[in-house]
C-alpha positions as CSV (number, residue, x, y, z in Angstrom):
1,X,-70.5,-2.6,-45.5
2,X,-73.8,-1.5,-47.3
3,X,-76.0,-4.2,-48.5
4,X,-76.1,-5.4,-52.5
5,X,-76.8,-8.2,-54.6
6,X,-74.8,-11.3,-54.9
7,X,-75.0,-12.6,-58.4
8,X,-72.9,-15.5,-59.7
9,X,-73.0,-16.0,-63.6
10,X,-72.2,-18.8,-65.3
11,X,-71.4,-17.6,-68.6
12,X,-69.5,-14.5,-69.7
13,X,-72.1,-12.9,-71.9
14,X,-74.6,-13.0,-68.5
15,X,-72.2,-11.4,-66.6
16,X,-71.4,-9.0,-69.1
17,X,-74.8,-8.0,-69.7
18,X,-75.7,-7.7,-66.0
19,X,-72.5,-5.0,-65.7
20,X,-73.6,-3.4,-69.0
21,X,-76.7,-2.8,-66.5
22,X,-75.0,-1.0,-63.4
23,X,-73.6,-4.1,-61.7
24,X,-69.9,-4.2,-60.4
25,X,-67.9,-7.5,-60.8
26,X,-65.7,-9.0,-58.2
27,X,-62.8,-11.2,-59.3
28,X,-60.3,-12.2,-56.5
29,X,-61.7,-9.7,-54.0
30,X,-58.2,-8.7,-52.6
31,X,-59.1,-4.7,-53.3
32,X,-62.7,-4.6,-53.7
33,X,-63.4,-6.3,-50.4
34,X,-61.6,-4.1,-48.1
35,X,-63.3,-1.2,-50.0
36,X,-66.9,-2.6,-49.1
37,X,-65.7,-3.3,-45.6
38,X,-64.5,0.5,-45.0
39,X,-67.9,1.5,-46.9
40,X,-65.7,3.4,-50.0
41,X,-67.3,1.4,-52.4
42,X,-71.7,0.7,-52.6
43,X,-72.6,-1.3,-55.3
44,X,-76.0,-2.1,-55.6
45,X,-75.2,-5.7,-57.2
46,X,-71.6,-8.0,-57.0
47,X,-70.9,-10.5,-60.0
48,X,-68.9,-12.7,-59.1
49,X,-66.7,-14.0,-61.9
50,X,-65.4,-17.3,-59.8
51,X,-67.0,-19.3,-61.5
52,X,-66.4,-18.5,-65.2
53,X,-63.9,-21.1,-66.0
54,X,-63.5,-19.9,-69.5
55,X,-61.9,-16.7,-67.8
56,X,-59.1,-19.1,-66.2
57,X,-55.7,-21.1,-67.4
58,X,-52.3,-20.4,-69.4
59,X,-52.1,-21.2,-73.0
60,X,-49.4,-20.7,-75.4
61,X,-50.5,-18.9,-78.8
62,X,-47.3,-18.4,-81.2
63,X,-44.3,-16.5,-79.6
64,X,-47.1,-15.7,-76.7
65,X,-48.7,-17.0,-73.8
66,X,-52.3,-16.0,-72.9
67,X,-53.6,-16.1,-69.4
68,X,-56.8,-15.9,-68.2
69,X,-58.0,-12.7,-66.8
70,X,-59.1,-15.2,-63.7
71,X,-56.4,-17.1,-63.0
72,X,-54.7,-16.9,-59.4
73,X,-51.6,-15.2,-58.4
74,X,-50.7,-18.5,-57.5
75,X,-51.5,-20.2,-60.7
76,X,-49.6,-18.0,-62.9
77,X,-46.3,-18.3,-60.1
78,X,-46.5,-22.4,-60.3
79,X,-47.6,-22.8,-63.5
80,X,-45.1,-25.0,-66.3
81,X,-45.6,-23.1,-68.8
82,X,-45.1,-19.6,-67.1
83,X,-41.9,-21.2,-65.3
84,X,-40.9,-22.2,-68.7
85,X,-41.7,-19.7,-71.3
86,X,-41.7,-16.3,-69.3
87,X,-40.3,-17.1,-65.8
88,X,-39.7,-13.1,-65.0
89,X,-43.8,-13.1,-65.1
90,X,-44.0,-16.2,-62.8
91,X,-41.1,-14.6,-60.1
92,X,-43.2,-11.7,-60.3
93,X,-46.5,-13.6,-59.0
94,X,-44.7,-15.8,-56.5
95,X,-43.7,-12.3,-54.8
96,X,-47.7,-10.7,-55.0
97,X,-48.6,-10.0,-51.1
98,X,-48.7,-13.2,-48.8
99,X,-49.9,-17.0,-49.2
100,X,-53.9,-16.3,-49.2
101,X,-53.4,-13.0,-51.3
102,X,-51.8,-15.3,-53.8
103,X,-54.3,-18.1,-53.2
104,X,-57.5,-15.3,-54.3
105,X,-55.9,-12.4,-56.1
106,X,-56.3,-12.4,-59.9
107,X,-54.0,-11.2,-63.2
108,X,-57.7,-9.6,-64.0
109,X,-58.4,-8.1,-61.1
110,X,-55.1,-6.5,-60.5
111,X,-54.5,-5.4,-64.2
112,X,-58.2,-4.2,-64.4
113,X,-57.7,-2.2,-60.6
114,X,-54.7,-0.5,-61.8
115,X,-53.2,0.2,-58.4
116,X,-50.1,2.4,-59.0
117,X,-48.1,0.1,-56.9
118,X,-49.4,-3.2,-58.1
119,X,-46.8,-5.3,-59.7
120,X,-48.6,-6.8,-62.3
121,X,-49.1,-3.5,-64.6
122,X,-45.5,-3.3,-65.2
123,X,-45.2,-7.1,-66.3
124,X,-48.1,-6.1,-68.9
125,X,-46.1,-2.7,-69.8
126,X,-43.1,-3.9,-70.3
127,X,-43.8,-6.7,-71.9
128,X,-46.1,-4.8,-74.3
129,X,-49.0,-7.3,-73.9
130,X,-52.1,-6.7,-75.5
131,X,-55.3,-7.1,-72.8
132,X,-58.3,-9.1,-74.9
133,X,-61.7,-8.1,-73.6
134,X,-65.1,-9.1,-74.2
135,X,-65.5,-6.5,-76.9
136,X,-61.7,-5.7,-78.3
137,X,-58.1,-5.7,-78.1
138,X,-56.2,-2.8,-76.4
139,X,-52.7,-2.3,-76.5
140,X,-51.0,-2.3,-73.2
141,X,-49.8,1.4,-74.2
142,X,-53.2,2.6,-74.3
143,X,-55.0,0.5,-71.6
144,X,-53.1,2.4,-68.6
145,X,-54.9,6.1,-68.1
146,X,-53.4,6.8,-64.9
147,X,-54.3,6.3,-60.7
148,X,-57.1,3.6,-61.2
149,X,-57.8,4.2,-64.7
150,X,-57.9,2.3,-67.1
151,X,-59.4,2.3,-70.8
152,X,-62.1,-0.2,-69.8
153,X,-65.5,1.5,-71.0
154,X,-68.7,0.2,-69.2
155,X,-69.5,-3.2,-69.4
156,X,-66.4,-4.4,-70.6
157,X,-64.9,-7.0,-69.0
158,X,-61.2,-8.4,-69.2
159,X,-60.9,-11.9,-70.9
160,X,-57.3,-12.7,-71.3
161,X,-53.8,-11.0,-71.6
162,X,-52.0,-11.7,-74.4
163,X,-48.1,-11.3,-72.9
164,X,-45.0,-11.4,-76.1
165,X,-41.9,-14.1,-74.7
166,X,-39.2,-11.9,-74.6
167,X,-35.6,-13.0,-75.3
168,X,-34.6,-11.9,-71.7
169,X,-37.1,-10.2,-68.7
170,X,-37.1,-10.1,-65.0
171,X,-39.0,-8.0,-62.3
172,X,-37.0,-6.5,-59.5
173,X,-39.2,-5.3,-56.2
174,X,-38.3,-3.2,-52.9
175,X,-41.4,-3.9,-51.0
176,X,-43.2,-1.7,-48.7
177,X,-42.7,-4.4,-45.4
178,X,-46.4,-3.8,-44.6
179,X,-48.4,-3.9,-47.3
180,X,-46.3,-6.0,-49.6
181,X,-47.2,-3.3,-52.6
182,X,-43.8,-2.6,-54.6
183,X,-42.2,1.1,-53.1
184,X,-40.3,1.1,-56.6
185,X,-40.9,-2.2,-59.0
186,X,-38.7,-2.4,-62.3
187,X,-39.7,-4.9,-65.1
188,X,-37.2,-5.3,-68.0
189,X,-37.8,-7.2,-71.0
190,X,-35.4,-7.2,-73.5
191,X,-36.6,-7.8,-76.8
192,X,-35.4,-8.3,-81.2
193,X,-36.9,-5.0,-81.0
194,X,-35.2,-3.4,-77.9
195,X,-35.4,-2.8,-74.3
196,X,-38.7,-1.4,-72.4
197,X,-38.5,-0.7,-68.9
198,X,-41.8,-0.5,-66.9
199,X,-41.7,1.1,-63.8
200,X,-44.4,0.6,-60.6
201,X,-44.8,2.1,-57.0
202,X,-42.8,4.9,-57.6
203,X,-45.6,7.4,-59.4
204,X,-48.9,7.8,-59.5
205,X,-49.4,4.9,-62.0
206,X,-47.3,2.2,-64.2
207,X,-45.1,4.2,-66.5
208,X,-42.0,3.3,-68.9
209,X,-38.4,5.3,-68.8
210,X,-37.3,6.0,-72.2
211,X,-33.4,7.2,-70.8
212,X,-33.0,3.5,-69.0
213,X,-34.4,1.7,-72.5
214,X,-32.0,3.5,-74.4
215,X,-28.8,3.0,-72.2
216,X,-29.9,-0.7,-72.1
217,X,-30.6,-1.1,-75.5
218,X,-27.1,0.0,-76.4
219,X,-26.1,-1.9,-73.7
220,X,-27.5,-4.7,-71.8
221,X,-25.2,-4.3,-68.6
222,X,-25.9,-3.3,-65.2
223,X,-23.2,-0.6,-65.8
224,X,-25.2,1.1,-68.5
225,X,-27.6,2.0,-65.9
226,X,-24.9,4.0,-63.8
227,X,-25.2,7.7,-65.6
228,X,-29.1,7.5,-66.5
229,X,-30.8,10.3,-64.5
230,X,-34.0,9.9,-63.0
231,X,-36.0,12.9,-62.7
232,X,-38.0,13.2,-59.4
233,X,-40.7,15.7,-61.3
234,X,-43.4,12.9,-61.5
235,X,-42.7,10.8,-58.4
236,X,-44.8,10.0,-55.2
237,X,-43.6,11.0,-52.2
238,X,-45.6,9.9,-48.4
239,X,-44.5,8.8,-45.1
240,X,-42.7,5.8,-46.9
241,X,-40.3,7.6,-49.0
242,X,-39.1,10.7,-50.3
243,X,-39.3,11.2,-54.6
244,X,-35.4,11.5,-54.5
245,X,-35.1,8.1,-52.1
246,X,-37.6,6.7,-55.0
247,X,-35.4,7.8,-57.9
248,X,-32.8,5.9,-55.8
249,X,-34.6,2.9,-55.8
250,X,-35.7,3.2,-59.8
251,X,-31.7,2.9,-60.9
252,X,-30.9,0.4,-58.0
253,X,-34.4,-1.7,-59.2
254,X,-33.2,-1.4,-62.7
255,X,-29.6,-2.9,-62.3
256,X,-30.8,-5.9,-59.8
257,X,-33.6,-6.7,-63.3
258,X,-31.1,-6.5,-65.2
259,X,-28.8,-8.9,-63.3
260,X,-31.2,-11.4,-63.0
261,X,-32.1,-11.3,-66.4
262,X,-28.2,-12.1,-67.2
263,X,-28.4,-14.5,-64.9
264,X,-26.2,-13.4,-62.4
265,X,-27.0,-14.0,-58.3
266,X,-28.4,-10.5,-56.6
């Protein structure tokens, strides 16, 4: 690990202004950390955003609920309101790596990292959230740019997501048994204005499937998932699973969402 500066704002605008200058911010650490510790990342200064409490908590807003960009995997799987009002989102968190990931880890930091197997991109697809910075708005359709990319310019920092209640959602997983990361993550939401499907782990970022949201929109069955292909053109392939074995998982993800959002036992 190199040396850098440890800073620890207490306001947003501070730490805003200190990243404007160069500095990186830290949120739950569970990337960023491992990064400094194989040397992949130097920062000359840390801010550490664990203390910004304005940055943390679930509030609904409408026919939303808007969650802090700090608020713990664990806080968003045990929270009322998330159980309540969008319990696909708060299945989703309860499954996020192990007990202390959960315990550090952030809706921020993961959303803002953009790992293309992270599970909390396709919640924030699907659902067509909108992610609130310090500066704007952004549209969950334009936020995404790709493998770690994101439309965050420098210095901007995320605030809050902004996640729509659907009428019916779930998040279906096949885990990588090491890491915990999805292999091939499906999140359906079902919606007054259609189906969107949001798909993580199996590319090389978060992306939708416009054949499953049209077979599902006419028809919100398992079944209607049976005779949608799913091209292997754009899929990873590594020592965990081929692009065809991925394609596999995509329909078999899709169905299992789809079931639980019926309902029905999987």
């Amino acid at each position: 690990m190199y040396a850098f500066d440890y800073i620890r704002p207490t306001t947003l605008e501070q730490a805003a202004d200190l990243v404007r200058q160069g500095a990186q911010c830290i949120a739950g650490g569970q990337s960023l950390l491992p990064a400094l510790k194989l040397r992949l990342a130097q920062p000359s200064s840390l801010v550490d955003l664990g203390s910004l409490t304005e940055l943390q908590g679930v509030r609904e807003e409408g026919q939303s609920l808007v969650i802090g960009a700090m608020t713990r995997h664990q806080d968003v799987a045990n929270s009322p309101v998330v159980r309540s009002k969008l319990a696909a989102l708060a299945q989703l968190a309860s499954g996020i790596g192990d007990r202390q990931v959960r315990a550090r880890g952030t809706l921020g930091g993961s959303v803002a990292n953009n790992d293309p197997a992270a599970c909390y991109p396709s919640a924030v697809l699907a659902l067509d959230a909108t992610v609130i910075t310090n500066r704007r708005e952004i549209s969950a359709g334009d936020f995404f740019q790709g493998m770690y990319s994101t439309a965050l310019e420098p210095g901007e920092l995320i605030v809050a997501i902004r996640f729509p209640i659907p009428e019916k959602a779930a998040y279906a997983k096949f885990r990588q048994p090491a890491s915990r990361f999805a292999l091939v993550g499906v999140f359906v939401a079902k919606t007054t204005h259609g189906v969107r499907v949001a798909i993580t782990g199996a590319g090389y970022g978060v992306f939708r499937h416009s054949g499953l949201e049209d077979a599902l929109s006419a028809n919100f069955t398992p079944e209607a998932v049976a005779d949608v292909e799913i091209g292997t053109d754009n899929l990873g392939e590594d020592i965990h699973a081929s692009a065809a074995y991925r394609a596999h998982l995509i329909k078999v993800q899709t169905q299992r969402a789809v079931s639980m959002a019926l309902g029905k036992e999987v």
